[in-house]
C-alpha positions as CSV (number, residue, x, y, z in Angstrom):
1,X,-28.8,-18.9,1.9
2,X,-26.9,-17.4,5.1
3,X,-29.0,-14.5,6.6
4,X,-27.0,-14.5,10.0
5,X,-23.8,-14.7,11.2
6,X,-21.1,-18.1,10.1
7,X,-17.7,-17.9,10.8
8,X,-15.8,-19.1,7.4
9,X,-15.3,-17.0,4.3
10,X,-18.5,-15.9,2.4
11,X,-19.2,-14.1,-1.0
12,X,-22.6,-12.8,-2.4
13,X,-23.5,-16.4,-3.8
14,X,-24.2,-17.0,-0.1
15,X,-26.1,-14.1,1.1
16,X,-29.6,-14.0,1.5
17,X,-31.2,-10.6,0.6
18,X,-31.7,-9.5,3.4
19,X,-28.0,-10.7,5.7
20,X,-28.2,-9.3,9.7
21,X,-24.9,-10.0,11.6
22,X,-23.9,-9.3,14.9
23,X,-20.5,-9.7,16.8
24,X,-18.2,-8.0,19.1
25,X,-16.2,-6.5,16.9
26,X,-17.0,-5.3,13.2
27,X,-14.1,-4.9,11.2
28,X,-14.4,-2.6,7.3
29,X,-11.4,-3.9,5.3
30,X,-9.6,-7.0,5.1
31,X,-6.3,-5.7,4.2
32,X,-3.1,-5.8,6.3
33,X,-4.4,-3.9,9.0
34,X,-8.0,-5.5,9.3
35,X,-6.7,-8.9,9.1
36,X,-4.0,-8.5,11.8
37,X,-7.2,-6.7,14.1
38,X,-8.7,-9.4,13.4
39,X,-6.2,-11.9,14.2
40,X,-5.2,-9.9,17.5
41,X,-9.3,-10.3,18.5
42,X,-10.1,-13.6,17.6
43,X,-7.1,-14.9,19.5
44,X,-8.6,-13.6,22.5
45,X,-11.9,-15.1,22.6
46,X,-13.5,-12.2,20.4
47,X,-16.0,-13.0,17.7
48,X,-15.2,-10.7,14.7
49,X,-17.0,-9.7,11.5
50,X,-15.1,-8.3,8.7
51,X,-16.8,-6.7,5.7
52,X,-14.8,-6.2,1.9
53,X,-16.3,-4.3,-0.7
54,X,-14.1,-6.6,-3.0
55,X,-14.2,-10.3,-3.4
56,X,-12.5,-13.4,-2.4
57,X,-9.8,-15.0,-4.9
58,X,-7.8,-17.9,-5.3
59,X,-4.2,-18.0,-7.0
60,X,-5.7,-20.1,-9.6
61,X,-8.0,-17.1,-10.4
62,X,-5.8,-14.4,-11.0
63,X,-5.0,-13.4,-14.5
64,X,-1.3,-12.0,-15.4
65,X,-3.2,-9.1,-17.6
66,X,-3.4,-5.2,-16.1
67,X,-6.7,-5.1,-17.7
68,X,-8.3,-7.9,-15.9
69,X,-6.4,-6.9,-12.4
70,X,-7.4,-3.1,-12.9
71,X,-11.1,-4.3,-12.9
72,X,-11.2,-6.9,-10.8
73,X,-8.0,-6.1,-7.9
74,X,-7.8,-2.1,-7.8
75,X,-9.6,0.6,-6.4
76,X,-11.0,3.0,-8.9
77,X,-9.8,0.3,-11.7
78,X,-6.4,1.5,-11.6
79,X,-7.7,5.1,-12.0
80,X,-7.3,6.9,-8.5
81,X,-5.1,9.6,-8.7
82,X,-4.4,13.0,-6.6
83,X,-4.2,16.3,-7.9
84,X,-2.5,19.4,-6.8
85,X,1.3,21.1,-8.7
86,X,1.3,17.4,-10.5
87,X,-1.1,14.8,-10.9
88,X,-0.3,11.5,-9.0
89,X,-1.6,8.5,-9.9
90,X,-2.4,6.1,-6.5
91,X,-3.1,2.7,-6.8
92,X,-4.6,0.6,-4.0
93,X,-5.9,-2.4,-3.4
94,X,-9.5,-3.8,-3.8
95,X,-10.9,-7.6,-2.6
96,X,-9.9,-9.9,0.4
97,X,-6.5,-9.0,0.9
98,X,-6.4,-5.3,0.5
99,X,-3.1,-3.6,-1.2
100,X,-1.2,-7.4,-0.3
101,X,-2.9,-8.6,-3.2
102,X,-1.6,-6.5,-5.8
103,X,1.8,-5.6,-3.7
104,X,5.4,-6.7,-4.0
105,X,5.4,-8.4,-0.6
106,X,8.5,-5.9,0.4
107,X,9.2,-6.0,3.9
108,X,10.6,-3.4,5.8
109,X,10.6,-3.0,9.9
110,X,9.2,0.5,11.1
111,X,12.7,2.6,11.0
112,X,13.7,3.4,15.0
113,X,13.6,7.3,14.4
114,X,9.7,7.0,13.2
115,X,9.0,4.9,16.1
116,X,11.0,7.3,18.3
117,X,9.4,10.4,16.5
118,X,6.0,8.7,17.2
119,X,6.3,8.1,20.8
120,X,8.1,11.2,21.6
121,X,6.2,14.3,19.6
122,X,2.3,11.7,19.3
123,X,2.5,10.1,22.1
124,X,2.0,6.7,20.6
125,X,3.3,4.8,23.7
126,X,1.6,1.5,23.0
127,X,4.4,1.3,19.8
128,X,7.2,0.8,22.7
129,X,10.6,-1.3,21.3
130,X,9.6,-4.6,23.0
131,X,6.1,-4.7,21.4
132,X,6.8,-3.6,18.6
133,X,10.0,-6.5,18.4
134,X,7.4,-8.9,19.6
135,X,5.0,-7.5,16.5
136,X,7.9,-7.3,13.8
137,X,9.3,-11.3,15.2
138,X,5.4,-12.8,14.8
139,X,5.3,-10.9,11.4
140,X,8.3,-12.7,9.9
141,X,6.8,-16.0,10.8
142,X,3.5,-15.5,9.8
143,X,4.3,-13.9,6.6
144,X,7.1,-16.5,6.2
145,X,9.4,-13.0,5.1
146,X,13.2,-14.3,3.6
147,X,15.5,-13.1,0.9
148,X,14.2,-14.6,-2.3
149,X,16.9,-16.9,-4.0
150,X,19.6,-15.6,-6.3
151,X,18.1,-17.8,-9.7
152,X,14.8,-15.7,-9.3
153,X,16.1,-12.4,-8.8
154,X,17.6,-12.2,-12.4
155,X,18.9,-9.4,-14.5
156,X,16.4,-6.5,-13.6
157,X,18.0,-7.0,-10.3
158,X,21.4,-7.8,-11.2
159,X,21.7,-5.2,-12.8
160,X,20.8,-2.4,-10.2
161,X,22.6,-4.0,-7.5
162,X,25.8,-4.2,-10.3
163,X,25.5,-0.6,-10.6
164,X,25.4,0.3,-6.5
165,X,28.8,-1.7,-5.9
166,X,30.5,0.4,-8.5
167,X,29.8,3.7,-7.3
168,X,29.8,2.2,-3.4
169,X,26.4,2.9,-2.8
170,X,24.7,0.9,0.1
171,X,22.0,-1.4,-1.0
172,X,20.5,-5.1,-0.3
173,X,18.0,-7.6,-1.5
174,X,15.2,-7.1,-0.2
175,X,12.9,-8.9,2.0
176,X,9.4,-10.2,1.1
177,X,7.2,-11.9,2.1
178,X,7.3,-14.3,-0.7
179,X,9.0,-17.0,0.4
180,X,8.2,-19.8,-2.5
181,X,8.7,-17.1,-5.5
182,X,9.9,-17.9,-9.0
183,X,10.0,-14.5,-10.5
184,X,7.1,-15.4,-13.1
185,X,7.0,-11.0,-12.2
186,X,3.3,-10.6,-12.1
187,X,2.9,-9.7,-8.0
188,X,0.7,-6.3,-9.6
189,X,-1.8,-8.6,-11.2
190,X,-2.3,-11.3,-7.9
191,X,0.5,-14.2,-7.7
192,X,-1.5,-16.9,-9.5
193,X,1.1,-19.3,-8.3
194,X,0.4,-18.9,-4.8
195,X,4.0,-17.6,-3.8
196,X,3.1,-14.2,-2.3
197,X,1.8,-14.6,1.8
198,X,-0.9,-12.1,1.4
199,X,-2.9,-10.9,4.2
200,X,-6.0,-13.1,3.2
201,X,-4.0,-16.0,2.9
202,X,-1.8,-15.4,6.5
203,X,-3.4,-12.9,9.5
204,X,-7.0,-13.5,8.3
205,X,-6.7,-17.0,7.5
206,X,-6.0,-17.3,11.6
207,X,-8.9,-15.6,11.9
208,X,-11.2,-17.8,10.1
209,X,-9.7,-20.4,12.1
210,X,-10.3,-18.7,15.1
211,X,-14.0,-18.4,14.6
212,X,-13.8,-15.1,12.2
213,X,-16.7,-14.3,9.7
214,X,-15.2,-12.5,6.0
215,X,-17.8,-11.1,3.9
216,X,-16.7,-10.6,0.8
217,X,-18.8,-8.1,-1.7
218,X,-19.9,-5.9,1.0
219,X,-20.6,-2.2,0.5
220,X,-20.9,-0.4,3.7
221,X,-22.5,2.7,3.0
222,X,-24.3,3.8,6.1
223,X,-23.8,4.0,10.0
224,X,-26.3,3.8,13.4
225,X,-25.2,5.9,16.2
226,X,-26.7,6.6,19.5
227,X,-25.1,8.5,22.6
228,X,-21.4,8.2,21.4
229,X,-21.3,5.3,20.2
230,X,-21.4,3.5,16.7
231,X,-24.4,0.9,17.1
232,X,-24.5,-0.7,13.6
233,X,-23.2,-0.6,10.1
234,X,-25.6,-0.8,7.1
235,X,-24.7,-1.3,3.6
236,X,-25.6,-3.5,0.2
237,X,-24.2,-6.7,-0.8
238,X,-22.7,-6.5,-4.6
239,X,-22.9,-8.9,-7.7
240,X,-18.9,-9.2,-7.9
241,X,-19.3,-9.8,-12.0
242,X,-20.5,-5.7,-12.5
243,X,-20.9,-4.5,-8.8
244,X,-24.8,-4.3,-9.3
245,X,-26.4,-3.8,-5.4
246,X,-28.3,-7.2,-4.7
247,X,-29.1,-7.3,-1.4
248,X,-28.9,-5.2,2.0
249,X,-26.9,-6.4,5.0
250,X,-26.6,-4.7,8.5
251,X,-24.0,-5.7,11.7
252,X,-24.2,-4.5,15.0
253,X,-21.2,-4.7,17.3
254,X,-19.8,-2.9,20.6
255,X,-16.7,-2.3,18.7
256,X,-15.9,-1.3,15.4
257,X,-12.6,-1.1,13.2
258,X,-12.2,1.3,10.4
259,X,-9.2,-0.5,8.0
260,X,-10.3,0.5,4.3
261,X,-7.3,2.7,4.0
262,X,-5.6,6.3,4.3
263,X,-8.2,7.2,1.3
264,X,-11.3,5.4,1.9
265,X,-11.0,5.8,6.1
266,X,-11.0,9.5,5.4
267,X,-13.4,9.6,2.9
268,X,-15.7,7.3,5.2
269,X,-15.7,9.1,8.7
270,X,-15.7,12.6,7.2
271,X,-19.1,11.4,5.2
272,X,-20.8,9.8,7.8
273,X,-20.4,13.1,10.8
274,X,-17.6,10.4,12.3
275,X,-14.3,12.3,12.2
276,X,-13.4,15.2,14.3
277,X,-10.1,17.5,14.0
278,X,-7.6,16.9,10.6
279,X,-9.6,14.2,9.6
280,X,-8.5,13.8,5.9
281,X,-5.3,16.0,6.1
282,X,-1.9,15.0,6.6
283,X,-1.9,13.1,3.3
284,X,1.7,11.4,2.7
285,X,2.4,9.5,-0.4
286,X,6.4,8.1,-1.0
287,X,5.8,10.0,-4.3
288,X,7.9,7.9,-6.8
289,X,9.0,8.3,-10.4
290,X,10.2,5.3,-13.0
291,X,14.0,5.2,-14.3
292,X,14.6,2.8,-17.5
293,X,17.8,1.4,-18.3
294,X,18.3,0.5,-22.2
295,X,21.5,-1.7,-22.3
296,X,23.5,-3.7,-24.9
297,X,22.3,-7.0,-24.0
298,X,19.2,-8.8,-22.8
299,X,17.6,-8.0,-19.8
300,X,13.6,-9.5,-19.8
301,X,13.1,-7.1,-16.7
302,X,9.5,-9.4,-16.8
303,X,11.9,-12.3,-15.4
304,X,12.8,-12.5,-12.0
305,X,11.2,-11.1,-8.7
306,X,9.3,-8.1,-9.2
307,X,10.9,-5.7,-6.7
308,X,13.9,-7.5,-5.6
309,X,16.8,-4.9,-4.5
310,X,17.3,-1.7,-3.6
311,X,19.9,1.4,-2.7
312,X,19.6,2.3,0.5
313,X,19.8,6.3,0.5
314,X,17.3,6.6,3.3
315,X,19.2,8.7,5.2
316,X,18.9,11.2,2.2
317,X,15.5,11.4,2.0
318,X,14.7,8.4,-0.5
319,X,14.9,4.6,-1.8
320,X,15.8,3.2,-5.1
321,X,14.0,-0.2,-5.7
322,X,13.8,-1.8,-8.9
323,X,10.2,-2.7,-10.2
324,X,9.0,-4.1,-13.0
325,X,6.5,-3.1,-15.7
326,X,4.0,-4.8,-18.1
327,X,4.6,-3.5,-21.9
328,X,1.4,-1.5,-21.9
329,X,2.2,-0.1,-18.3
330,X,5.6,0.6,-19.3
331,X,4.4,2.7,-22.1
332,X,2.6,4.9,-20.2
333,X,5.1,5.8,-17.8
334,X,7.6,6.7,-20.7
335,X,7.9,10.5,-20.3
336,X,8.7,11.0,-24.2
337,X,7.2,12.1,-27.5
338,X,5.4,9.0,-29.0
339,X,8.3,8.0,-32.0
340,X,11.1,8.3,-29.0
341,X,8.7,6.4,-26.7
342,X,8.1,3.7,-29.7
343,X,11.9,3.3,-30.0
344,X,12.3,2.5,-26.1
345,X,9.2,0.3,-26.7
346,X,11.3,-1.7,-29.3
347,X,14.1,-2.2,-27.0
348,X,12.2,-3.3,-24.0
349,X,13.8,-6.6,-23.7
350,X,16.6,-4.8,-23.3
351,X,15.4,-2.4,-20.4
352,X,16.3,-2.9,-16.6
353,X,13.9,-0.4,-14.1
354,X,13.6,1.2,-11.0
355,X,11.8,3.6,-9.2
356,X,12.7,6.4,-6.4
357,X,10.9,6.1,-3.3
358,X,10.8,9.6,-1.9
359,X,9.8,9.8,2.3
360,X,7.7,12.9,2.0
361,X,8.2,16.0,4.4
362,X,7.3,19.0,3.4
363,X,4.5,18.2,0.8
364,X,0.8,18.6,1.6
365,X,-2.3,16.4,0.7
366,X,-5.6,15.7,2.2
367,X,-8.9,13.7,1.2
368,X,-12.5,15.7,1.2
369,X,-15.4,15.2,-0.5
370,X,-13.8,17.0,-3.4
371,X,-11.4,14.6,-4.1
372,X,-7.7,13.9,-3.5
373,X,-5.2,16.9,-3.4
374,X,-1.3,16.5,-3.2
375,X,1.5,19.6,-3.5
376,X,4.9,18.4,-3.8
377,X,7.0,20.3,-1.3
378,X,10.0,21.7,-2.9
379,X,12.3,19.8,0.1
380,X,10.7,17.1,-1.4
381,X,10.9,18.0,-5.0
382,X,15.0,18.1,-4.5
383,X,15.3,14.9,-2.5
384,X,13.0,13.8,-5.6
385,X,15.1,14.6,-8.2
386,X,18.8,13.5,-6.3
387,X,17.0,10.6,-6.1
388,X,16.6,10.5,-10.4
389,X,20.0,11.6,-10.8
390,X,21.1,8.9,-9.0
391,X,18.9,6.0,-10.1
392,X,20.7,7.4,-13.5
393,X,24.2,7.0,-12.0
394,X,23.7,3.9,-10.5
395,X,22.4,2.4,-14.3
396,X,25.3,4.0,-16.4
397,X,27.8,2.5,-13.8
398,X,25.9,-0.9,-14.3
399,X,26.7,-0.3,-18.5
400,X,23.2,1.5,-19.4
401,X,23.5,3.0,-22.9
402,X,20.9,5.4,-22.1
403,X,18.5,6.2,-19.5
404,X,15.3,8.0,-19.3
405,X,13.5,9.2,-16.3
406,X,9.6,10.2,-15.6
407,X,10.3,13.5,-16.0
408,X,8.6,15.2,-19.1
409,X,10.5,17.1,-21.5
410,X,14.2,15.9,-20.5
411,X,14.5,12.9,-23.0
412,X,16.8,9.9,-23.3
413,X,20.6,10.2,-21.4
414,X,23.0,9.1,-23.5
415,X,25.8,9.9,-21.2
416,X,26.2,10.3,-17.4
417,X,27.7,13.5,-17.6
418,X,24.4,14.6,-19.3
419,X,22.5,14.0,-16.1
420,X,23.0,17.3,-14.2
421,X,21.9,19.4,-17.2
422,X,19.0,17.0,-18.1
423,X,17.4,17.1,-15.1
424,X,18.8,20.2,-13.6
425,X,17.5,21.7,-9.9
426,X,14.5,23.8,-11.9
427,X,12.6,20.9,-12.5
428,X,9.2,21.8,-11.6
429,X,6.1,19.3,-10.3
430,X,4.2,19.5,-13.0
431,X,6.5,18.0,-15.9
432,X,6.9,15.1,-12.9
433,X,4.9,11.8,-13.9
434,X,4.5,11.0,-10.6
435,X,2.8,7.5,-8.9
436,X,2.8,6.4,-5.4
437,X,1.7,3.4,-3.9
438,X,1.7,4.4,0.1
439,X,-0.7,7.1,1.5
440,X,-0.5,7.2,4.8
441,X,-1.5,9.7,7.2
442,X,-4.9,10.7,7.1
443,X,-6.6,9.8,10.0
444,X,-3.1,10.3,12.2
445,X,-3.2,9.3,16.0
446,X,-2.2,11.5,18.5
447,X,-2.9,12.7,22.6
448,X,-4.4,15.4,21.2
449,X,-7.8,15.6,19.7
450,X,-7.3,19.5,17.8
451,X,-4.0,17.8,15.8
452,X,-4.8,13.6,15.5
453,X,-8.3,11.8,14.5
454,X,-7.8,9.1,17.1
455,X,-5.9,8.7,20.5
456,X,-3.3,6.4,21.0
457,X,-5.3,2.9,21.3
458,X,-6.4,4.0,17.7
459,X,-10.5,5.3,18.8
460,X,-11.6,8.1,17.0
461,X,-12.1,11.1,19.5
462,X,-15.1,12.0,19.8
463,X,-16.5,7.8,20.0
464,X,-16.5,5.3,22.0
465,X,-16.4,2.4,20.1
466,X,-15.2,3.5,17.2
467,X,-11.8,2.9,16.0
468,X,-8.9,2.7,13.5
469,X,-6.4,0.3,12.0
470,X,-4.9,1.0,8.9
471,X,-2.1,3.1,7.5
472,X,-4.1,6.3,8.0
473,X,-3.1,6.9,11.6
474,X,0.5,7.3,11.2
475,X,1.6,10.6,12.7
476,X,4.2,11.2,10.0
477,X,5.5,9.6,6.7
478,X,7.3,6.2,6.8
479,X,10.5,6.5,4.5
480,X,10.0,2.7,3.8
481,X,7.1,0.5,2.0
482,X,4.1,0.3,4.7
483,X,3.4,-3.5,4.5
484,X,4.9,-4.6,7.9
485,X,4.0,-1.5,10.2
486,X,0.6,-1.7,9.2
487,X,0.2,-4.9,10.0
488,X,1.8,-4.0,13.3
489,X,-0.6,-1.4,13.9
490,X,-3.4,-3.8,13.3
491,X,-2.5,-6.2,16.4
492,X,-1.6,-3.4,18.5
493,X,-4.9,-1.6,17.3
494,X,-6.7,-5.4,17.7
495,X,-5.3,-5.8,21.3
496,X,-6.2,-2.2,22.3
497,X,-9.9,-3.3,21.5
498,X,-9.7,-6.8,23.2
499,X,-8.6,-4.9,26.6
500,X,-11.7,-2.7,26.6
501,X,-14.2,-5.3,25.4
């Protein structure tokens, strides 16, 4: 039974009770921004620990069922949600792998006027052009990120790129970093063919090469501190079948890395006495809302590549992006009284879908110990509801025969004229049935420790050896899925760390 630290992958079957590790850098979170840390600091010479709360998985593993991935591959079991004007339901990722595992693989460089915005109002000066280039070119490799072929993308795609060209709207496949997909369509419940170049399976798989230790079904639930400085982690080992406690395990490091997320970062450092100024404000989301399509012929939007196009309105404020839904997920989202619902149910073979992808402004969130609050702005509420109106457009150009948005109380579109009256400018948050899959924001970084939670290299004011590396220290919403520039903010954060240790 391993009591000390081994470099490899390890789960609770291998633990001792009683597991004491030590290393120069502890990472908590092997997502995309703890793996690329890791990466970045094994690479130069650094021995790295990183602890999951969630388990290690093969493709063979994974099950193409939301009940089985809710349990086994989401926070909360698919239950985490935010509450404020509407209730927002946000998924995130749970196990070796983080949010990749569950993802779409989209792939989207940081946009120039965030990394300009960043630089010039944050003072993020380690996200210059040529690193972050350097960043975005080893990311493409690594992640082996392409344009997935035409024979997988399929109707559900088809069909919304059909409906852009017609009305002249810009748009594009999109990128992923999926490079061996067949559109089977279950990238929300883990690719069990082994398609999707996860985080587990790409940065921290160079890690474990390069002497990394990944310990899966680890709990961290306490910290050691002494003048300044973080001196150990503590926390319990879990039985992965019913997350029973059965063991204890402590690391000590001279560095550690914070990369559970812009939720559970937050929730962490604010429990623990760790985070000073807006730690836990600044919550952004990409709050997003699900279109259906009904049309004359077959569609199977369960074929193809999950999230394979998109209309690029980003300039507007938001993102269309087609997505695809399980039956029983797709009956949730259906904003309608249960016989109308039932009859869109009946036709879902016939039902193409997308979703608006809103970049946030002038809404407010922030994680406490109460829980998660969110307030759609009402800048934000109008880009929202343009972007509906013309998701709907885009679909009745394509030949929809109806439409209907997540918007309680409108009801099915029959006609594109109907769309301005259906979902007029009065919409208000609450009949919304919002989701988002992006929070960002929480712990943002900064020059100045009254507005940010850490400084530039990503270390929490206020500690020395304490630090950050996950989509919770962007200074301002993204506009585009998260994937890439998190993973870019782990090797920047990783090689921040490397030139102090």
């Amino acid at each position: 039974m391993l009591a000390s630290f081994a470099p490899g992958r390890h789960g609770a079957a291998d633990y001792a009770p009683e597991l004491d590790l030590e290393a120069d850098v502890a990472i908590v979170g092997a997502g995309a921004g703890g793996s690329a840390a890791a990466a970045a600091l094994t690479e130069r010479g650094l021995r790295v620990v990183v602890l999951e709360e969630g388990s290690h998985w093969e493709p063979q593993q994974f099950n193409p069922s939301s009940l089985w991935a809710f349990r086994h591959l989401y926070q909360g079991r698919g239950t985490r949600a935010a509450h404020g004007n509407t209730v927002t339901v946000l998924p995130g990722g749970r196990g070796v792998g983080g949010s990749t595992l569950i993802n779409s693989a989209i792939c989207f460089r940081t946009p120039t006027p965030v990394l300009e915005r960043w630089r010039g109002e944050s003072g993020c000066h380690r996200f210059s052009d040529a690193w972050m280039e350097a960043c975005f070119t080893r990311i493409w490799a690594t992640l082996g990120v392409g344009i997935n072929a035409p024979e997988f993308q399929r109707d559900n795609n088809r069909l919304l790129k059909l409906g852009a060209e017609r009305l002249g709207l810009k748009g594009d496949w999109l990128a992923r970093a999926a490079p061996n997909c067949v559109g089977c369509g279950s990238c929300q419940q883990g690719c069990e063919v082994g398609a999707k170049r996860s985080a587990d399976r790409t940065f921290l798989a160079e890690a474990v090469t390069g002497g990394a230790g990944v310990y899966g079904d680890c709990r961290v639930s306490g910290v050691e501190t002494s003048g300044g400085k973080v001196t150990a982690m503590v926390g319990r080992t879990l039985n992965p079948t019913d997350d029973t406690e059965v063991g204890n395990f402590r690391v000590r490091a001279r560095h550690f890395v914070m990369s559970a997320g812009a939720i559970a970062t937050p929730r962490f450092l604010i429990d623990h006495g760790l985070g000073a100024g807006p730690v836990g404000e600044h919550l952004r989301i990409h709050p997003t809302t699900g279109i259906v399509a009904r049309f004359a012929e077959d569609v199977k939007p369960w074929r193809g590549v999950t999230q394979g196009y998109y209309v690029d309105q980003w300039e507007k404020g938001f993102l269309l992006q087609v997505y695809t839904a399980p039956p029983e997920q797709a009956w949730v989202q259906l904003a309608l009284p249960p016989p109308e619902a039932l009859g869109w149910m009946a036709s879902l073979r016939r039902s193409a879908m997308a979703g608006v992808v809103v970049h946030d402004e002038d809404s407010v969130g922030r994680v406490g110990r109460a829980g998660i609050e969110y307030w759609l702005g009402d800048k934000d509420r109008a880009v929202f509801l343009e972007g509906v109106r013309t998701a709907a457009r885009v679909y009745f150009a394509a030949g929809a025969e109806a439409v209907v948005a997540g918007i309680h109380g409108v009801g099915t579109i029959h006609r594109e004229e109907d769309i301005e009256r259906q979902i007029p400018a009065s919409v208000p948050p609450w009949q919304i049935a919002m989701y988002a899959a992006h929070p960002m924001g929480t712990c943002r970084m900064g020059t100045d420790p009254e507005t940010s939670v850490v400084d530039p290299d990503g270390r929490v004011w206020g500690w020395d050896n304490l630090h950050v590396a996950d989509t919770s220290v962007f200074p301002t919403s993204l506009g585009v899925n998260p994937q890439v520039t998190t993973y870019a903010v782990g090797l920047t954060v990783g090689a921040a760390i490397a030139e102090q240790a």
